[in-house]
Biopython code that builds the backbone (N, CA, C, O; Angstrom):
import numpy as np
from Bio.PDB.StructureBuilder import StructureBuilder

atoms = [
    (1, "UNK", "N", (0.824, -1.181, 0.000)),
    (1, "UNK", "CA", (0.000, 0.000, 0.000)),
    (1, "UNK", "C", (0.867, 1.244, 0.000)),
    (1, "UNK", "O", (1.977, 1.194, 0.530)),
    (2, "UNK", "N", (0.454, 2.274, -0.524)),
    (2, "UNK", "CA", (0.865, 3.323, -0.799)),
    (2, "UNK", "C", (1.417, 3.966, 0.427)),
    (2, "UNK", "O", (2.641, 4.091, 0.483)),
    (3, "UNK", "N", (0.521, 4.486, 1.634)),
    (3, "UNK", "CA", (0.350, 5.103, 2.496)),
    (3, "UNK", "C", (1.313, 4.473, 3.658)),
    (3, "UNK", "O", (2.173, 5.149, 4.223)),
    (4, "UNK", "N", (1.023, 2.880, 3.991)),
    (4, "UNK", "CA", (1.596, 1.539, 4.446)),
    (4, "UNK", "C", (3.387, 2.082, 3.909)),
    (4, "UNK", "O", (4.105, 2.484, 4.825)),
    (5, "UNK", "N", (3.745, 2.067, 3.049)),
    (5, "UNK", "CA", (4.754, 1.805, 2.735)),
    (5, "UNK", "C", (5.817, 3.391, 3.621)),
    (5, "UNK", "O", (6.876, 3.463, 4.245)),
    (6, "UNK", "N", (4.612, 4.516, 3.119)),
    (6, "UNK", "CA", (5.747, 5.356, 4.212)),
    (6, "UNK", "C", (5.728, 5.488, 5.177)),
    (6, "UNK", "O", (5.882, 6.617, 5.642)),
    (7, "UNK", "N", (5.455, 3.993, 6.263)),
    (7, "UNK", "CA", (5.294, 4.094, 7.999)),
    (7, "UNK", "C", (6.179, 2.634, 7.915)),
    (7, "UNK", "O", (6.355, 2.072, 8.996)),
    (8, "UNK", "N", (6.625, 2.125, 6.951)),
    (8, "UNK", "CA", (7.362, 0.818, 7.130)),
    (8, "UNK", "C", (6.868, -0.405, 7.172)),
    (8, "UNK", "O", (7.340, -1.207, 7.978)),
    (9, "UNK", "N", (5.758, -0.791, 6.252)),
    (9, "UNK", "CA", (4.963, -1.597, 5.445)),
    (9, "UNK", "C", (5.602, -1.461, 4.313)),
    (9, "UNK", "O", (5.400, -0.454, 3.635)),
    (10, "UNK", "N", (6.429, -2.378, 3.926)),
    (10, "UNK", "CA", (7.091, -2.755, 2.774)),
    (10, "UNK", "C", (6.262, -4.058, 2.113)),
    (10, "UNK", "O", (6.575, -4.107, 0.923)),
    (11, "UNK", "N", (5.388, -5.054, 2.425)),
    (11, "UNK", "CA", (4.797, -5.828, 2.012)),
    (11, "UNK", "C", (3.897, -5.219, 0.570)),
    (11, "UNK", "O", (3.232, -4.192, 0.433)),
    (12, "UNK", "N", (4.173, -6.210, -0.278)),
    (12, "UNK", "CA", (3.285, -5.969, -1.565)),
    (12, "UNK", "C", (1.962, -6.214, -1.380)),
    (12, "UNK", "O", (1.623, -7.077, -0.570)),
    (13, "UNK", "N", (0.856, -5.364, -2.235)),
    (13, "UNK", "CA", (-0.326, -6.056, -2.067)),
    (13, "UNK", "C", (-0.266, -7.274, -2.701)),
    (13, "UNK", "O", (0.082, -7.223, -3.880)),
    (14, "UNK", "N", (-0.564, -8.599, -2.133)),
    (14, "UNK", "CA", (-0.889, -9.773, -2.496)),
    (14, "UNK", "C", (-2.673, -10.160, -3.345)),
    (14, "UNK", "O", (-3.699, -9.531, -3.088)),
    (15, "UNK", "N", (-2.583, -11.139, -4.176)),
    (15, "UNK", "CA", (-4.127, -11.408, -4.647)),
    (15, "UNK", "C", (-4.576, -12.396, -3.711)),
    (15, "UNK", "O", (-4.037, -13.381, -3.207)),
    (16, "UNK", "N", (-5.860, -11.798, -3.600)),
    (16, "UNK", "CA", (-7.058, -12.463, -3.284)),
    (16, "UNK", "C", (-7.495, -13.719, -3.528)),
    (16, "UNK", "O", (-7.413, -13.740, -4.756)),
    (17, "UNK", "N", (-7.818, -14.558, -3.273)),
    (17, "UNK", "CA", (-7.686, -15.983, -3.783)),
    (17, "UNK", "C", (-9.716, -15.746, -3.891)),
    (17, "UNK", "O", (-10.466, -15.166, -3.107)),
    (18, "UNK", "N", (-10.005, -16.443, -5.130)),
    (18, "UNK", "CA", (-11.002, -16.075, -5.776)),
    (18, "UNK", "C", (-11.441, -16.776, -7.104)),
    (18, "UNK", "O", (-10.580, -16.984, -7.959)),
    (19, "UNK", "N", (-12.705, -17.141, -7.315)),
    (19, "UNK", "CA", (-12.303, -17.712, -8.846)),
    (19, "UNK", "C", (-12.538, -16.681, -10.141)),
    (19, "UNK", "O", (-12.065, -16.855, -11.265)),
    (20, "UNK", "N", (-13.407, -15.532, -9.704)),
    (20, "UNK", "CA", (-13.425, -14.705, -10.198)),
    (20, "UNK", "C", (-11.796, -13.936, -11.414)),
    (20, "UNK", "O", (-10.680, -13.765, -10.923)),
    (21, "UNK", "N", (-11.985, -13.753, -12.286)),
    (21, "UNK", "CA", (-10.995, -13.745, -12.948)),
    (21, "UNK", "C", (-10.347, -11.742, -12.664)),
    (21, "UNK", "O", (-9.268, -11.217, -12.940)),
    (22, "UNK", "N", (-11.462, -11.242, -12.100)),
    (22, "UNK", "CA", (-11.062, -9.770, -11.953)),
    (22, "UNK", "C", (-11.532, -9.684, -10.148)),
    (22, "UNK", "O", (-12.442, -8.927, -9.809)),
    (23, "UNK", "N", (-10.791, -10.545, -9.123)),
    (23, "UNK", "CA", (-10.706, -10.862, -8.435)),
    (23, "UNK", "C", (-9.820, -9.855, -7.549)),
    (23, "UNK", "O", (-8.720, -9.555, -8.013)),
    (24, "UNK", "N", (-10.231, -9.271, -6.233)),
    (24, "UNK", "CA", (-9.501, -7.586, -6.077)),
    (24, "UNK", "C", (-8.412, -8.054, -5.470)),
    (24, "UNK", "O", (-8.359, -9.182, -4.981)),
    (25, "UNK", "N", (-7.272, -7.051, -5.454)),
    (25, "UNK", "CA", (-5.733, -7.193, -4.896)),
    (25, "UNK", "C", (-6.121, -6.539, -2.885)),
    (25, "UNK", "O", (-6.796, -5.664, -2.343)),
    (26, "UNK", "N", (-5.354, -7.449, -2.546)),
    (26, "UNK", "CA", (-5.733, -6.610, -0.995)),
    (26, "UNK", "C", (-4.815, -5.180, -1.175)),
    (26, "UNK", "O", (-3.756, -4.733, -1.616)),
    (27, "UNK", "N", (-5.958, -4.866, -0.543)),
    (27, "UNK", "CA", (-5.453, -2.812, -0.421)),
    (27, "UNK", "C", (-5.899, -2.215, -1.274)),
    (27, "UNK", "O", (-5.399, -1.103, -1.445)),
    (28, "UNK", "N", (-7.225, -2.716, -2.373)),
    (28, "UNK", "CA", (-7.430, -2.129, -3.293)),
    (28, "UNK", "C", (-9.025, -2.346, -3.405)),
    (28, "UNK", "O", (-9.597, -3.385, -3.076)),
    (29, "UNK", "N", (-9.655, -1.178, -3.929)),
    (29, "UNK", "CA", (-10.862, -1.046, -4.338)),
    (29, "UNK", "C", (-11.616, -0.749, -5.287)),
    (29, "UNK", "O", (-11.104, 0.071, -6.049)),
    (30, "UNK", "N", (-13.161, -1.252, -5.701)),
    (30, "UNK", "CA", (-13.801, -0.821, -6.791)),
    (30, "UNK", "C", (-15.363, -0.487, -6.213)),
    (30, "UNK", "O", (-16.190, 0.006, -6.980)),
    (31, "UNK", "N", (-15.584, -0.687, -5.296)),
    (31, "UNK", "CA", (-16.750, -1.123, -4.536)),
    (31, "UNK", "C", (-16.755, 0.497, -2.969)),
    (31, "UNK", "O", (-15.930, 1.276, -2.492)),
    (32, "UNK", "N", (-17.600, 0.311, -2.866)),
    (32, "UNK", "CA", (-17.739, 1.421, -1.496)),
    (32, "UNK", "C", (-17.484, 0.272, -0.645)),
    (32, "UNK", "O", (-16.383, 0.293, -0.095)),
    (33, "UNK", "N", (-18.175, -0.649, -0.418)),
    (33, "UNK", "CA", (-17.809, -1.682, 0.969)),
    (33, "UNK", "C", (-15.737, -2.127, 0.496)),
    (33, "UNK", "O", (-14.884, -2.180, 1.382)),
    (34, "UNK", "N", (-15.566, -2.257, -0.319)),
    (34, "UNK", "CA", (-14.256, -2.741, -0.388)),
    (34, "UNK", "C", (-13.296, -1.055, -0.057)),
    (34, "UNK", "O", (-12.237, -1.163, 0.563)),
    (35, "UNK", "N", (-13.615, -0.052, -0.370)),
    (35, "UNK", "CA", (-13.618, 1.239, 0.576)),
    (35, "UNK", "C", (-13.131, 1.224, 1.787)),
    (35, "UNK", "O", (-12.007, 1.297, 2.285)),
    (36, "UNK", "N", (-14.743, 1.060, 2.349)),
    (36, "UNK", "CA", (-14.710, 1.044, 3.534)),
    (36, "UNK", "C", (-13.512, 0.135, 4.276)),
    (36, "UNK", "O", (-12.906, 0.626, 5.228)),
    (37, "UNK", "N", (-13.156, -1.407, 3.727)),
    (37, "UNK", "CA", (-12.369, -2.128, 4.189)),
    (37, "UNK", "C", (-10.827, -1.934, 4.225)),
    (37, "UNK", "O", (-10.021, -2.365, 5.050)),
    (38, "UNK", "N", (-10.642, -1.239, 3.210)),
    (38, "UNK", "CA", (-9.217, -0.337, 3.167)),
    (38, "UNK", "C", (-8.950, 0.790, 3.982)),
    (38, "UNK", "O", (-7.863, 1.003, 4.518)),
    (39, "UNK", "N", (-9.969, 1.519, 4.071)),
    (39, "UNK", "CA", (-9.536, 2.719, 5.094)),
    (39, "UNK", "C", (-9.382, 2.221, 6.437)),
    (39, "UNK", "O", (-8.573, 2.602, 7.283)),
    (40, "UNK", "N", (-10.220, 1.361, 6.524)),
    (40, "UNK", "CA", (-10.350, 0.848, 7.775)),
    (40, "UNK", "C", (-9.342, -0.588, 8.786)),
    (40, "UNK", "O", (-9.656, -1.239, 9.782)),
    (41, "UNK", "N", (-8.099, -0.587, 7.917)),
    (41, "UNK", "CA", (-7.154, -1.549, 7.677)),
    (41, "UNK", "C", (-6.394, -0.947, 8.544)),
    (41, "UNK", "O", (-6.321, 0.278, 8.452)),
    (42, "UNK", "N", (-5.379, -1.867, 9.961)),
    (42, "UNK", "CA", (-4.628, -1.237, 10.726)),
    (42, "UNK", "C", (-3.722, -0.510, 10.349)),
    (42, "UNK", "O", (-3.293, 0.345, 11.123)),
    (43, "UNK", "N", (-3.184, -0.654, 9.052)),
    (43, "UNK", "CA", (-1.843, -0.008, 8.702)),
    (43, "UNK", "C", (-2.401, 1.699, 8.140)),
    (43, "UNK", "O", (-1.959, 2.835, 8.311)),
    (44, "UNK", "N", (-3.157, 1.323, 7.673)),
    (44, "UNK", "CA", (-4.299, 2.822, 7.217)),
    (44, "UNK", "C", (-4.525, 3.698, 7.884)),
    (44, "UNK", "O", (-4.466, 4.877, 7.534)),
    (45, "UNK", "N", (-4.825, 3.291, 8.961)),
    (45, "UNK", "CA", (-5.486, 3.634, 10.449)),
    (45, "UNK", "C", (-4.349, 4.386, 10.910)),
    (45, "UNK", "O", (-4.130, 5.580, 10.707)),
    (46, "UNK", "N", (-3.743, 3.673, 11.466)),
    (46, "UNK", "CA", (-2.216, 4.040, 12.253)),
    (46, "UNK", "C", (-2.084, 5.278, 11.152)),
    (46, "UNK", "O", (-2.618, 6.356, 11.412)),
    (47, "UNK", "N", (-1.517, 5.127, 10.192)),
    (47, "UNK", "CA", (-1.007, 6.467, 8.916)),
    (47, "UNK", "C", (-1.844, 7.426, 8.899)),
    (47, "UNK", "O", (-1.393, 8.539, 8.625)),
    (48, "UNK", "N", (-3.194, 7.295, 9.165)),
    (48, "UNK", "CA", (-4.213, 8.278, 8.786)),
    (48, "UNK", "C", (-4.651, 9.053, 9.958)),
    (48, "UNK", "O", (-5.359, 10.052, 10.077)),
    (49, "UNK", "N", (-3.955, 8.217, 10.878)),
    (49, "UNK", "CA", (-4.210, 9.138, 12.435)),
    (49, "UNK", "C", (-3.304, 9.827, 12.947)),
    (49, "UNK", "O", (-3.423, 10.796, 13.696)),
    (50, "UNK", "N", (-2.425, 9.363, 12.571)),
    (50, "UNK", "CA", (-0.993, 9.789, 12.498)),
    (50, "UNK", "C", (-1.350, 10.916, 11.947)),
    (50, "UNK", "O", (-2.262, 11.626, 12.370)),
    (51, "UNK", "N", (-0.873, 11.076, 11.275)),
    (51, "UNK", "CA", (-0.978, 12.320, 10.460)),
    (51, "UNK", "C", (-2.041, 13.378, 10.725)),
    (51, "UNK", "O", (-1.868, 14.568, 10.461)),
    (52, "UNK", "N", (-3.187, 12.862, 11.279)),
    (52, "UNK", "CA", (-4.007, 13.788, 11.417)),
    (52, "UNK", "C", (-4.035, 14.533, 12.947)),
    (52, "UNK", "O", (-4.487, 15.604, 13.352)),
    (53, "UNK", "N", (-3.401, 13.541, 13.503)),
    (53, "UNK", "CA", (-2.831, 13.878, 15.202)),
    (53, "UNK", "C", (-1.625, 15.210, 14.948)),
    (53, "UNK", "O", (-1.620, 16.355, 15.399)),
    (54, "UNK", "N", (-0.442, 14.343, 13.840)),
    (54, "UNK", "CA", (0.480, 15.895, 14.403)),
    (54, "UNK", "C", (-0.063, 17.384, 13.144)),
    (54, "UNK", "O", (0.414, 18.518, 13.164)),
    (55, "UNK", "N", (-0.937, 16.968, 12.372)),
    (55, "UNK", "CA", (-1.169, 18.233, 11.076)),
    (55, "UNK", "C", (-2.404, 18.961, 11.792)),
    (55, "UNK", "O", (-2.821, 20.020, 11.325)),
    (56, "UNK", "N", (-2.974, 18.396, 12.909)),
    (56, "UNK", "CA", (-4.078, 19.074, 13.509)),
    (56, "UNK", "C", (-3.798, 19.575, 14.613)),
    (56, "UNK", "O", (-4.461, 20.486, 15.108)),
    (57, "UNK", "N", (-2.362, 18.841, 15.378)),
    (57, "UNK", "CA", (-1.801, 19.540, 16.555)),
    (57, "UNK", "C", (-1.048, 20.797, 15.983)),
    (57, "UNK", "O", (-1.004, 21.777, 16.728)),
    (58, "UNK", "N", (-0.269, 20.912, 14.372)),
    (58, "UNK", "CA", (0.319, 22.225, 14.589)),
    (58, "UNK", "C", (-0.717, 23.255, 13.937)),
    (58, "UNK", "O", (-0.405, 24.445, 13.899)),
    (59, "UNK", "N", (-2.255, 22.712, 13.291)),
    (59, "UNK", "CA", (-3.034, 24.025, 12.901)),
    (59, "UNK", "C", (-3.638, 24.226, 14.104)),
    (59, "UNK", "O", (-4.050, 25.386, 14.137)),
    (60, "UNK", "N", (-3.952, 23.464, 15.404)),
    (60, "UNK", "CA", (-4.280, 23.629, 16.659)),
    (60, "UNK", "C", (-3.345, 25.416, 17.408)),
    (60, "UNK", "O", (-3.680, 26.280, 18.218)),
    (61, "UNK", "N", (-2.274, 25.194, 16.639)),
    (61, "UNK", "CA", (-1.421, 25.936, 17.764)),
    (61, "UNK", "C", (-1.242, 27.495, 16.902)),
    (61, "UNK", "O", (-1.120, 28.587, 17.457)),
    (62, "UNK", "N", (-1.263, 27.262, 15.526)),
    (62, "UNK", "CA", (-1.163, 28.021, 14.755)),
    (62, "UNK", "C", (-2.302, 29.190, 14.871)),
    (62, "UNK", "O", (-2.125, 30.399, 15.023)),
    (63, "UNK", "N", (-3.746, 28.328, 14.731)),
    (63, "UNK", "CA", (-5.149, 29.090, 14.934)),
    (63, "UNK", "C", (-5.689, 29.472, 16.102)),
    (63, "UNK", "O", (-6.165, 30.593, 16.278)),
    (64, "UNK", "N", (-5.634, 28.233, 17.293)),
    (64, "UNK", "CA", (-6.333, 28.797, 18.227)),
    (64, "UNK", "C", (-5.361, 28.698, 19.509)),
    (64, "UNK", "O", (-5.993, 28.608, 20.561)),
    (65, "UNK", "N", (-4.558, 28.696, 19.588)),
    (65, "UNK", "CA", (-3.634, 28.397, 20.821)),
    (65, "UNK", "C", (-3.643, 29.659, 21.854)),
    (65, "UNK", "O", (-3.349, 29.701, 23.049)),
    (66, "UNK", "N", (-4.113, 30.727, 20.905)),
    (66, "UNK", "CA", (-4.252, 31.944, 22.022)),
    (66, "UNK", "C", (-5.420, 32.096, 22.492)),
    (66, "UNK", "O", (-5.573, 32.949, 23.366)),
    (67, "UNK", "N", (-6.754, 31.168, 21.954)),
    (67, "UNK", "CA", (-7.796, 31.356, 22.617)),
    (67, "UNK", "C", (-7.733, 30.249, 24.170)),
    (67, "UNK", "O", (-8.293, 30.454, 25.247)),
    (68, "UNK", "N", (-6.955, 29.226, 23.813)),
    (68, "UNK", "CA", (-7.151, 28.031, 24.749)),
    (68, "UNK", "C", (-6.219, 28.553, 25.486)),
    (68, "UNK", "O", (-6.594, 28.354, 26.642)),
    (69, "UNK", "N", (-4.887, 29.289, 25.509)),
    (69, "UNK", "CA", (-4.168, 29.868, 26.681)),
    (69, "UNK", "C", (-4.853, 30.746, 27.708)),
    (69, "UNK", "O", (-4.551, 30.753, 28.901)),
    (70, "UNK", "N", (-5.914, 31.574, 27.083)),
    (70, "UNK", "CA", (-6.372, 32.441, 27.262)),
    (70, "UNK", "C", (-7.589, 32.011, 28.402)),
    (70, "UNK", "O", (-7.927, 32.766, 29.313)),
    (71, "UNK", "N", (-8.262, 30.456, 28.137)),
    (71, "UNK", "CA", (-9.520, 30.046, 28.691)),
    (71, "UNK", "C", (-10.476, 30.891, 28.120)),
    (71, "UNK", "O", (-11.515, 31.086, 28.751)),
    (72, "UNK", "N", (-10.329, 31.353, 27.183)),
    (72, "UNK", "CA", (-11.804, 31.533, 26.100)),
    (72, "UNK", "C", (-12.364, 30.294, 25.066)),
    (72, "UNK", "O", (-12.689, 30.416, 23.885)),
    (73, "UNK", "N", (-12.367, 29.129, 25.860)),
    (73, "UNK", "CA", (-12.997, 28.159, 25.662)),
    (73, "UNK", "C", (-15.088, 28.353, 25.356)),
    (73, "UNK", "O", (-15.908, 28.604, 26.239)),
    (74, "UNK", "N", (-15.353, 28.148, 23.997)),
    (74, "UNK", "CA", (-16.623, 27.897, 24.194)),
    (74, "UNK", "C", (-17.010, 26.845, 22.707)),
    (74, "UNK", "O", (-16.366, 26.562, 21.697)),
    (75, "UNK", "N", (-18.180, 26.536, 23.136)),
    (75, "UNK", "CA", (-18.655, 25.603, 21.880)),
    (75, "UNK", "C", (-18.006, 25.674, 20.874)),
    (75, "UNK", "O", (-17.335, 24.738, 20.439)),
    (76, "UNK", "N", (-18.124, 27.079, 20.212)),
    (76, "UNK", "CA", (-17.306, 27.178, 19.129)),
    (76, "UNK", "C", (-16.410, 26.879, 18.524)),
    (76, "UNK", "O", (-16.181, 26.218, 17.511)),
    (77, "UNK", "N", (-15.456, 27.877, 19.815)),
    (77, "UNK", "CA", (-14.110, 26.473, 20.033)),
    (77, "UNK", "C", (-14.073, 25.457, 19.917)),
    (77, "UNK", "O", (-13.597, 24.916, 18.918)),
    (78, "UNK", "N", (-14.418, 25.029, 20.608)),
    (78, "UNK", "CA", (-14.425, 23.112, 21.236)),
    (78, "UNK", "C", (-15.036, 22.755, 19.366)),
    (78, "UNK", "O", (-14.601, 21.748, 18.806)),
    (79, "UNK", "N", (-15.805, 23.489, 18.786)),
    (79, "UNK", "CA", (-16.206, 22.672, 17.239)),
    (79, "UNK", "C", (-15.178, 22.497, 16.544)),
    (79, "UNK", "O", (-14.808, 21.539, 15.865)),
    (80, "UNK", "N", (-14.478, 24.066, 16.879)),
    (80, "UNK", "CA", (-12.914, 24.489, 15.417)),
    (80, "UNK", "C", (-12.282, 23.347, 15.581)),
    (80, "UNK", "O", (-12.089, 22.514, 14.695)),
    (81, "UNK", "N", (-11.804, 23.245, 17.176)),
    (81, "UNK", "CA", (-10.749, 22.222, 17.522)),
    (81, "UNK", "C", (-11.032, 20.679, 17.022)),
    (81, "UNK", "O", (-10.279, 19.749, 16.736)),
    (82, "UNK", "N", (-12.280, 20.815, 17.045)),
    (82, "UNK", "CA", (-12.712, 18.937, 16.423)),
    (82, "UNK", "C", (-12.426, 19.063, 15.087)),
    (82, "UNK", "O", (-11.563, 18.331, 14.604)),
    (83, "UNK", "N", (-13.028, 19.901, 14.376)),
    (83, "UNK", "CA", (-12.570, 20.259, 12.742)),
    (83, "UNK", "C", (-11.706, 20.163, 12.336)),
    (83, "UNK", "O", (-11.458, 19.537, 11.305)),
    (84, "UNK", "N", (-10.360, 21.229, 13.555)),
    (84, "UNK", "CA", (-9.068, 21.034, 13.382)),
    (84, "UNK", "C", (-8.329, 19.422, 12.664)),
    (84, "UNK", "O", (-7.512, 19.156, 11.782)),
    (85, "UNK", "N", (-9.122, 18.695, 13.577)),
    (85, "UNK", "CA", (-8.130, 17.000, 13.445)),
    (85, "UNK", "C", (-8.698, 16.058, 12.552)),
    (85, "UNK", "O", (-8.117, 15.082, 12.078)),
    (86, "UNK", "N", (-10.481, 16.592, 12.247)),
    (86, "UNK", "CA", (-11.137, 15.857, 11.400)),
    (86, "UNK", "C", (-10.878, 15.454, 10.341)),
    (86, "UNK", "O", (-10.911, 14.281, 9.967)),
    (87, "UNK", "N", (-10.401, 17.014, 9.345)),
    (87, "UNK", "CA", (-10.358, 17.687, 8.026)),
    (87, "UNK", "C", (-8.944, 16.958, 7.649)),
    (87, "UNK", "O", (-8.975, 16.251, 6.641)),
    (88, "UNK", "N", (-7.878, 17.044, 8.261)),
    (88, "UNK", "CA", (-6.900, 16.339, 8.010)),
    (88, "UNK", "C", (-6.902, 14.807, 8.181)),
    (88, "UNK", "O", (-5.973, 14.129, 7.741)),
    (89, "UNK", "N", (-7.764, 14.368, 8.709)),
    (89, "UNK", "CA", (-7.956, 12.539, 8.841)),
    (89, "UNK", "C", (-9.060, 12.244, 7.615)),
    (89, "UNK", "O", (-9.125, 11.145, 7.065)),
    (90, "UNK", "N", (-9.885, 13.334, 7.278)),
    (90, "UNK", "CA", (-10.349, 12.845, 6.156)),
    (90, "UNK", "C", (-9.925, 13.234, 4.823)),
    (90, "UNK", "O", (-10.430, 12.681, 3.846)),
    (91, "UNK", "N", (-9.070, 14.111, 4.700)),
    (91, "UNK", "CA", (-7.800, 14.330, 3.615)),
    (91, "UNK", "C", (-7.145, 13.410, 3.126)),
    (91, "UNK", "O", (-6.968, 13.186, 1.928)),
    (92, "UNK", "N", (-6.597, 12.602, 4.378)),
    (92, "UNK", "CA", (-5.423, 11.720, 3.941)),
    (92, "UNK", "C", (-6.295, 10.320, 3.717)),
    (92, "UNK", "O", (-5.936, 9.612, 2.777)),
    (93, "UNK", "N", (-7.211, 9.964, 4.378)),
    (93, "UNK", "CA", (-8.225, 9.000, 3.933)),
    (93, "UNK", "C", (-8.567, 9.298, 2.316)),
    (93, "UNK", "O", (-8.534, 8.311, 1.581)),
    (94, "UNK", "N", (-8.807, 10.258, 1.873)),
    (94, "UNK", "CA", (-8.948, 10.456, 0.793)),
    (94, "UNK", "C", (-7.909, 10.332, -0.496)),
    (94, "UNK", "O", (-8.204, 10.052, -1.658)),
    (95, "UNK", "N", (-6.548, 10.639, 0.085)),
    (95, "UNK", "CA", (-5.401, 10.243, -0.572)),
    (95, "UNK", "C", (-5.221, 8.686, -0.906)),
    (95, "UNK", "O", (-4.764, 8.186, -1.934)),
    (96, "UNK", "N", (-5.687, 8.085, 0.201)),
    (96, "UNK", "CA", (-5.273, 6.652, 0.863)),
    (96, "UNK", "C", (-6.203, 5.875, -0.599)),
    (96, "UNK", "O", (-5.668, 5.182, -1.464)),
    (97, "UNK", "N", (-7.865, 6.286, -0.521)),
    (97, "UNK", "CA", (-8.542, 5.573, -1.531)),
    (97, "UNK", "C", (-8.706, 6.424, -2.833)),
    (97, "UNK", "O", (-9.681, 6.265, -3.568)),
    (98, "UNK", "N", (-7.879, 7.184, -3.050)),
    (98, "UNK", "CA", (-7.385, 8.146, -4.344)),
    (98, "UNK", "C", (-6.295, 6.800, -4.886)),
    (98, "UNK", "O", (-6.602, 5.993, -5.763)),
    (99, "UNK", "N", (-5.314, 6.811, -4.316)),
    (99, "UNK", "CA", (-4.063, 5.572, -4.353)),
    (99, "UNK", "C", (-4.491, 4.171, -4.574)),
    (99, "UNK", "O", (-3.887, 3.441, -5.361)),
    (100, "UNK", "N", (-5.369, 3.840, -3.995)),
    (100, "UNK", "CA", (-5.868, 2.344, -4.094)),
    (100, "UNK", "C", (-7.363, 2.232, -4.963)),
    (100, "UNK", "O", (-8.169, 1.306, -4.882)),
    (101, "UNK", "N", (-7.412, 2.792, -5.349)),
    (101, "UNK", "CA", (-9.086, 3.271, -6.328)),
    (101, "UNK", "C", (-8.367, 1.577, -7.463)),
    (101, "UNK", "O", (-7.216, 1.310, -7.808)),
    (102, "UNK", "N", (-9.074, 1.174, -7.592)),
    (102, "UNK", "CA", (-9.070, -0.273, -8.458)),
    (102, "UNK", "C", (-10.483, -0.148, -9.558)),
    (102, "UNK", "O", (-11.539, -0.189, -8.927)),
    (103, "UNK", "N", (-10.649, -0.009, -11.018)),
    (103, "UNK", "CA", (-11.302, 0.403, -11.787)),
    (103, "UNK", "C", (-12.398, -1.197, -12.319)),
    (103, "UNK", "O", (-11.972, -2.236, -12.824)),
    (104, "UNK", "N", (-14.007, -0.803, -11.925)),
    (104, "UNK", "CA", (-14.085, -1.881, -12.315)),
    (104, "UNK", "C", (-13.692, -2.320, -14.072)),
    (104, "UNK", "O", (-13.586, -1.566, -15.039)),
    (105, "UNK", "N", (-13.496, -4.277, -13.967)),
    (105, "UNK", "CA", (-13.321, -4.482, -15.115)),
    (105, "UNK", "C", (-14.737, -4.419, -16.217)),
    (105, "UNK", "O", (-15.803, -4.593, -15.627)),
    (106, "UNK", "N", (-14.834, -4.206, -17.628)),
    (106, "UNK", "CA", (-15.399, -3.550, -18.312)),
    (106, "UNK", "C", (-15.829, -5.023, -18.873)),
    (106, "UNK", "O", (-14.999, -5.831, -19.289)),
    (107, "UNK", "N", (-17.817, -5.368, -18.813)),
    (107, "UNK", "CA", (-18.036, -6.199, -19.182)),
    (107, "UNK", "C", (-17.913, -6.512, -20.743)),
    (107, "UNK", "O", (-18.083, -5.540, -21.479)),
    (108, "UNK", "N", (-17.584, -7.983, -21.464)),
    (108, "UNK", "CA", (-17.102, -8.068, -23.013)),
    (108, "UNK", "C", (-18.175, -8.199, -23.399)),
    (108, "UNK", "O", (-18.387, -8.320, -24.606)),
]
sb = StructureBuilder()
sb.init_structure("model")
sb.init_model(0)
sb.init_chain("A")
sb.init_seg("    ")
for serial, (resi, resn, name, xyz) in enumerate(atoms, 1):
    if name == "N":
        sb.init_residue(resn, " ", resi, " ")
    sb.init_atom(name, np.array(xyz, "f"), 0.0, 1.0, " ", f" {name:<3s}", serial, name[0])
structure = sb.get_structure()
């Protein structure tokens, strides 16, 4: 996997054992449920949280760090700050099945 590979997942995607002749590669998708099963893959996970932990901790500090020093804490806040870590975990999720997008095969 794409994402896998820059956290030290060097493993190839392997095939699927299947009799189907357009039979999917693991880490790869054509399907929303086969989607879902990739993003949701430990090595994915780990990378996609990762990333969204330290790219949301430095727009955390960048945007609001003087309101939370400050204790001008309110809803609002408390929304930005969830946004903060969201937007970047669903970015790179989006990279992740941008990279592994598998095209269905085209009936003859």
């Amino acid at each position: 996997m794409v994402i896998g590979a820059a956290f030290g997942d060097n493993a190839a995607p392997r095939a699927v054992t299947g009799s189907r002749p357009d039979a999917p590669t693991q880490g790869t998708w054509s399907t929303w449920r086969e989607a879902a099963a990739v993003v949701l893959t430990r090595v994915n996970l780990r990378a996609t949280m990762t990333v969204a932990a330290v790219v949301g901790t430095i727009l955390l500090v960048i945007n609001h760090l003087d309101a939370v020093l400050e204790g001008r804490i309110d809803i609002g806040l408390l929304l930005k700050v969830v946004l903060t870590y969201i937007v970047p975990f669903l970015v790179c999720n989006y990279g992740v099945l941008t990279a592994t997008h598998r095209r269905r095969a085209k009936p003859r």
